[in-house]
C-alpha positions in Angstrom: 0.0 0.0 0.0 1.7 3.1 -1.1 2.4 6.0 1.6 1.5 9.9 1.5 5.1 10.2 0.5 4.9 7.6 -2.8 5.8 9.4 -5.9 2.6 7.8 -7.0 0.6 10.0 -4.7 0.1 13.8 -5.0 -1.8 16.2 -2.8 -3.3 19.4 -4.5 -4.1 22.4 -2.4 -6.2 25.2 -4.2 -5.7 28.6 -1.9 -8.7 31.1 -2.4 -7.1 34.6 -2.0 -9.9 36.6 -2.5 -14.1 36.8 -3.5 -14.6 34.2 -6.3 -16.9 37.1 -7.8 -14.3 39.7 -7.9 -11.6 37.9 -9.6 -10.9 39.0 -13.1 -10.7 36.5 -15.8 -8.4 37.7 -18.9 -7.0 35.3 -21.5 -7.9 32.4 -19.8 -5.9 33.3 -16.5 -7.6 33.7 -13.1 -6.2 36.9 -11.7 -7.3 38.3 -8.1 -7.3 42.0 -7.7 -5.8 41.5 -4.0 -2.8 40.4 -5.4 -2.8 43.5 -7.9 -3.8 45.8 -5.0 -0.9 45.1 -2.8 1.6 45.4 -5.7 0.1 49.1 -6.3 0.1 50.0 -2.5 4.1 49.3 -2.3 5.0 52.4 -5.0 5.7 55.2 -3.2 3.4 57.5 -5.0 0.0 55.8 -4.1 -2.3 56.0 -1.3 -4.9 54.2 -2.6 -5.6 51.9 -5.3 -8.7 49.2 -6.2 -8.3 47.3 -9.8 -11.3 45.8 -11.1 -12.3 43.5 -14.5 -13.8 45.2 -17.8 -15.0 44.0 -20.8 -12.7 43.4 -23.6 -13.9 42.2 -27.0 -10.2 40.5 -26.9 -9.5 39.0 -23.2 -12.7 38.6 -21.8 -12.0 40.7 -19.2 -8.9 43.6 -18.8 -7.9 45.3 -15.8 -8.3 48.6 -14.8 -6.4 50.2 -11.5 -8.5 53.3 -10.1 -5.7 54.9 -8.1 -5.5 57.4 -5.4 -2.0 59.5 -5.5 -0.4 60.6 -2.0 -1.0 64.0 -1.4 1.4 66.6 -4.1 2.6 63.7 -6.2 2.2 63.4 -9.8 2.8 60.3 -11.5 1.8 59.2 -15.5 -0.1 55.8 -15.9 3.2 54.9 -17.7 5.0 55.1 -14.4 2.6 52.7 -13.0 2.5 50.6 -15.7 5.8 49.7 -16.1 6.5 49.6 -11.9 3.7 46.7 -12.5 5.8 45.3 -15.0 8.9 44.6 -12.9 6.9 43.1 -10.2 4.1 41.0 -11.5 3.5 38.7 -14.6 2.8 40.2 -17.9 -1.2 38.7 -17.8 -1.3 40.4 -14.8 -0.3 44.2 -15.5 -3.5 46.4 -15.6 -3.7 48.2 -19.1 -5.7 50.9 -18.0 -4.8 53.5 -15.7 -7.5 56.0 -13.9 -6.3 58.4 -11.3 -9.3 59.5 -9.4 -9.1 61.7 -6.2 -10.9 59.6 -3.6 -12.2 55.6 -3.8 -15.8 54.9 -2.6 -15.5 53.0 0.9 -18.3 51.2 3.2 -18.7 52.9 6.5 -16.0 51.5 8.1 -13.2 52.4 6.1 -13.0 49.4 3.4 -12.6 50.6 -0.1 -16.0 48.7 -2.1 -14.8 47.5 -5.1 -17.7 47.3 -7.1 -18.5 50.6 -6.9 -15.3 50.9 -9.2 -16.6 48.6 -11.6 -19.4 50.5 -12.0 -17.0 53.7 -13.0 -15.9 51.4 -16.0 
């Protein structure tokens, strides 16, 4: 009878990292926003940021970062874009860019995500 350590035996573990209805689904690849979010939150430019799915005749779905800039900073999308670039997966970079000057939140403080989606 083979053990849990048999090469013939293989566990699978599938991690849910966010809300099954907020992950984005473009060319084929399952992409949560979380991940995205905290990638945004480390440049030091950005206060705030929520990225959300859209429609693309293409993808299925694209992303789109809504971002909140730190108080007398200017940044392009470019900027962001590429600072995506160097620290997540090419599927993963959002391709569209929105700098907005506050996100909508609940009323205790939690930024509500599909509020952005409705900004498409």
């Amino acid at each position: 009878m083979p053990s849990e350590h048999s090469p013939g035996i293989y566990r699978r573990y599938l991690f849910i990292i966010d809300r099954k209805k907020d992950r984005i689904i473009a060319g084929g690849y399952n992409i949560y926003p979380v991940e995205l979010d905290k990638v945004l939150f480390e440049h030091p430019k950005i206060m705030e940021a929520c990225t959300v799915g859209i429609p693309d005749d293409y993808r299925g779905e694209t992303i789109k970062a809504f971002i909140v800039l730190k108080e007398g900073e200017t940044c392009s999308p470019e900027e962001i874009i590429a600072f995506c670039k160097e620290r997540l997966a090419a599927y993963k970079v959002p391709r569209i860019i929105e700098f907005i000057d506050e996100l909508p939140k609940s009323s205790v403080g939690k930024i509500l995500r599909r509020k952005c989606g409705i900004w498409r």
